[in-house]
N, C-alpha and C positions, 0 to 999 in steps of 0.2 A: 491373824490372831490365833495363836495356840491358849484354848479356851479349858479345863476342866471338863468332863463330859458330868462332874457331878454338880455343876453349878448350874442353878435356876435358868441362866441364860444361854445354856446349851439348846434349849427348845429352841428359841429364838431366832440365836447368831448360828443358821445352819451352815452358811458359807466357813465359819470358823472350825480348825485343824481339831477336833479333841483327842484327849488323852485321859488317863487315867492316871491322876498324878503320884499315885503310890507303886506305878507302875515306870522305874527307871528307863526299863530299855525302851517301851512304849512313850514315855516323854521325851527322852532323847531322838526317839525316828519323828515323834510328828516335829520337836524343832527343828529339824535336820528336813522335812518334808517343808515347812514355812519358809526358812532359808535356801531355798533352794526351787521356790516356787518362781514360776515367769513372771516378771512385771507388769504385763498386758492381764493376765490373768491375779495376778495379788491387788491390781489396782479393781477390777471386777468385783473380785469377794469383798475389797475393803468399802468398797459402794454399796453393796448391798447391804451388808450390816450396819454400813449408817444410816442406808434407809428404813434399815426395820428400824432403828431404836429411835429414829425419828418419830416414827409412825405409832409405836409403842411404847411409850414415853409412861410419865407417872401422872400424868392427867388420863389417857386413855386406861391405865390401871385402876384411879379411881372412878372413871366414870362406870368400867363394868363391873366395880366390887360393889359400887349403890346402886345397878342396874337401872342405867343413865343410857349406855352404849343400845 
């Protein structure tokens, strides 16, 4: 996942490539860095970040905006 570093979910999805997307040559290396990532390793990151947004879903959002969590 090449991710925006200015999107909310850059906290989140740490495993994911960020860039800066006003930033040409910087979005061009990290896609060139994703494409070019090992498949042992691309399949690792893309696990993890489904496990956080599992985890971190939009019930877990509302439970600690009511202070539920």
């Amino acid at each position: 996942l090449v991710l925006s570093e200015f999107a909310g979910a850059a906290v989140e999805l740490v495993d994911a490539i960020r860039c800066n997307p006003y930033d040409i040559d910087g979005t061009a290396g990290a896609l060139e860095q994703a494409i070019e990532l090992d498949d042992d390793l691309r399949r690792k990151r893309l696990g993890a970040m489904a496990e956080a947004v599992a985890v971190h879903d939009v019930h877990r959002w509302a439970e600690l905006q009511l202070g539920r969590a």
